[in-house]
N, C-alpha and C positions, 0 to 999 in steps of 0.2 A: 620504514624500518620497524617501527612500534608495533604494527598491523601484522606485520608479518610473523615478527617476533611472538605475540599476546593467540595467532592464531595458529600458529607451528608447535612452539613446544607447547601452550593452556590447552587453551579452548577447543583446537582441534582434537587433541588427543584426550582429553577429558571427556568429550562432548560423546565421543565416538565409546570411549570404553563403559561410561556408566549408562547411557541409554541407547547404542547399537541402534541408529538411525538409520533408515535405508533414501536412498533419492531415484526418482526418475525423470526421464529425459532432463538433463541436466547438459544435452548438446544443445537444447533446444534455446541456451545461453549465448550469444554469439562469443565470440574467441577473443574479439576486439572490438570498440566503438561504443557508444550512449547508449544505453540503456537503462528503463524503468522497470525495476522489479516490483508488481505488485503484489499483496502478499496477504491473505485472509489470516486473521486474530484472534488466535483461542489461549493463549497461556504467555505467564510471563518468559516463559523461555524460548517464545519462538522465533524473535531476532537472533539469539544465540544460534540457536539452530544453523537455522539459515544460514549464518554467515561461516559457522565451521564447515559446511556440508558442501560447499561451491566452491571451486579453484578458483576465481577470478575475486579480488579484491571487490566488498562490497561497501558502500556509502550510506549509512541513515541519517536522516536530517534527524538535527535534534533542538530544542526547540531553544532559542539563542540563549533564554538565561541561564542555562545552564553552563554556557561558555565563560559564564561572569565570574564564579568561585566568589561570589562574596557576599556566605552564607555561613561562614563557619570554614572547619575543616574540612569537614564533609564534603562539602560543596567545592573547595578548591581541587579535592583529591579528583570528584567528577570531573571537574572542568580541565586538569590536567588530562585526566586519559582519553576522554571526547579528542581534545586535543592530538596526542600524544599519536592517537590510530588515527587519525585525518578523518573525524565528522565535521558537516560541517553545518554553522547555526540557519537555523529558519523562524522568520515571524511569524507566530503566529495569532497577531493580535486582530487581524479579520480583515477586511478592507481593502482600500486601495494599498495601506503598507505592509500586509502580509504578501502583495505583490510583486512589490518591490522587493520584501525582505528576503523572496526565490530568488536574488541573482546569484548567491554563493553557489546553489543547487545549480540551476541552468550553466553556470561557469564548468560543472564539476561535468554536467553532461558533455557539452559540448567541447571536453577536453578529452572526450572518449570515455569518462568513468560509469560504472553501473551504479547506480542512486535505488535503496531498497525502502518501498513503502506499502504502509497499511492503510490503505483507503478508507477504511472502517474506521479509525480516530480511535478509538480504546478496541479493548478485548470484549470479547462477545460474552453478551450478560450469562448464556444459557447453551451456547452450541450453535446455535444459528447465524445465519450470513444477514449482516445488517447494512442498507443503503451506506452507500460511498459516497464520501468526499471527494469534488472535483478538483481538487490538484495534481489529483494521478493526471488527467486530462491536460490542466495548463501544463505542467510542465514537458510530455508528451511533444503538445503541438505546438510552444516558444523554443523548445528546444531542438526540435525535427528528428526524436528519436522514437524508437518502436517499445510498447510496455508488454512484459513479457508475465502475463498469468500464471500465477503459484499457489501450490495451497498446502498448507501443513494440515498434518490430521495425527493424532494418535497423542498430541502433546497433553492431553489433560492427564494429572495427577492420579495416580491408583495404589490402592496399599498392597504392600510388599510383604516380605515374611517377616513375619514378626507386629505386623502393621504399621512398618516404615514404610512409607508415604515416599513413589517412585514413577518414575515419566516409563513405559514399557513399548521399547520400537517403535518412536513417534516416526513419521513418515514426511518426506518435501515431494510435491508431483507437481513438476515444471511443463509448462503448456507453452505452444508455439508462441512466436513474438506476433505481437498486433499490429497491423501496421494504419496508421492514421492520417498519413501525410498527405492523402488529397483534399481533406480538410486543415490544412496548416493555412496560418493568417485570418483563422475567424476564431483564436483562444479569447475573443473580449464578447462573442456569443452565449449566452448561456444558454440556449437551448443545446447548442453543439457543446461546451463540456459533461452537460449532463448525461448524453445521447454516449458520449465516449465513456465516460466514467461509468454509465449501466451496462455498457459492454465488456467493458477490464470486469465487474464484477458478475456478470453472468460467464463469463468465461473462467472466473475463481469459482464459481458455484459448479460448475461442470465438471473440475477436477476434484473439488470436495467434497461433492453430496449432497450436501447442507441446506436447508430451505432456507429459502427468502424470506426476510423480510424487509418488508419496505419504510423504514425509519431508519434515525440513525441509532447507534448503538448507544452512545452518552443516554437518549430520551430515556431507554430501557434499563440503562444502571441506573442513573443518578435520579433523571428529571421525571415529566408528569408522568412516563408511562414504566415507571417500576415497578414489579410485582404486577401489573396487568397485565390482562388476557391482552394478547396481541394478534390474534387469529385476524381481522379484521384487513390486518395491515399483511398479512401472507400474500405472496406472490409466485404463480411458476416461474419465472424468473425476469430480473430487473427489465425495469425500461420496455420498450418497443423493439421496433425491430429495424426502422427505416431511419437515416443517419436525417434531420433537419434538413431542408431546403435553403439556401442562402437568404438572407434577409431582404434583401431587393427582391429576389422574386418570391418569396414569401409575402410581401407587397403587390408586386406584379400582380400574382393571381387572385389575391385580395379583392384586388381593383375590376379585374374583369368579374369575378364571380357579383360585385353590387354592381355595376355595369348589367350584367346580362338582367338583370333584374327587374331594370327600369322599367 
């Protein structure tokens, strides 16, 4: 009801009159069932985006403390509205319990909901399309649903008259859904999330433009590789091309190639 309400009379109509967004292939959304929206990261306003610009109820994981409220006011007031629109919490403290912490997610998939995520982990330091997190992938392939390639462009800041500082016709460009399911039951692989997750992002790079780069985006804000030259790390685009072999016979032919050897 919150959801509805916060994106009918707010957000929709706000969204829509002060920066006159435009979307495409926005059928390429199914009508109904799980899905993974992934979604390339340039500005803070691009979840909003997003979610005013699609008919179909959208879900962000957001990351559990925030569900806590107890932080202050502040932090109650978040933790009610997170609430209030049906997000729902994710761990993301690394390991085997950020694992676990996906069941609220996979619950929401496999309850038919669309779950919207930025495989990238923050906002891109510069413009550029920076290595993805494989979550897009576990949850993908635990939950048996298709991740549907998006890319926002146009969302960076630009001054206005007067030189108020204004978002100008940012754009959503929704790409066909991916389907992954003949690799389901091997999401404890890490060659196969990765092999997945560099496909969800060169398929975001194909709709956005954007070069590659091959790191993750945190290294580039925060960590060693801030204000570096990062040319080194450029890529035509993510990953390979050829999906992992199964792990058995990734062995198998292991075994014959030091076999023929002898």
């Amino acid at each position: 009801m919150w959801y509805k309400f916060f994106k009918v009379a707010l957000f929709g109509p706000g969204v829509r009159a002060l920066w006159r967004p435009w979307v495409v292939g926005e059928e390429n959304i199914p009508a109904t069932g799980g899905a993974v929206l992934a979604c390339n990261h340039i500005e803070l306003l691009d979840p909003v985006i997003v979610a005013a610009m699609i008919d179909r109820q959208l879900t962000y994981p957001a990351k559990k403390e925030l569900f806590q409220g107890n932080r202050g006011i502040g932090s109650k007031i978040v933790a009610w509205f997170l609430k209030a629109v049906d997000q729902v919490p994710l761990d993301r403290s690394g390991g085997r319990r950020s694992v676990e912490g996906m069941r609220p997610v996979l619950d929401r998939l496999e309850e038919g909901g669309l779950i919207g995520i930025f495989p990238e982990g923050t906002r891109s330091a510069d413009g550029e399309l920076f290595k993805g997190k494989t979550g897009v992938a576990r949850m993908a392939l635990m939950a048996g649903v298709p991740v549907i390639p998006v890319a926002v462009v146009g969302t960076g800041v630009v001054k206005g008259a007067l030189g108020i500082p204004k978002v100008d016709r940012p754009g959503i460009i929704i790409g066909k859904p991916l389907d992954f399911s003949e690799l389901r039951g091997r999401d404890d692989e890490v060659a196969v999330l990765r092999w997945i997750t560099n496909e969800v992002m060169d398929a975001i790079q194909q709709l956005s433009g954007q070069d590659y780069v091959d790191v993750y985006g945190f290294r580039a804000k925060y960590g060693n590789l801030k204000g570096k030259d990062l040319s080194r790390w450029r890529r035509p685009r993510p990953g390979g091309t050829e999906p992992p072999a199964p792990a058995h016979r990734a062995a198998s032919v292991e075994g014959a190639v030091e076999g023929a050897g002898q």
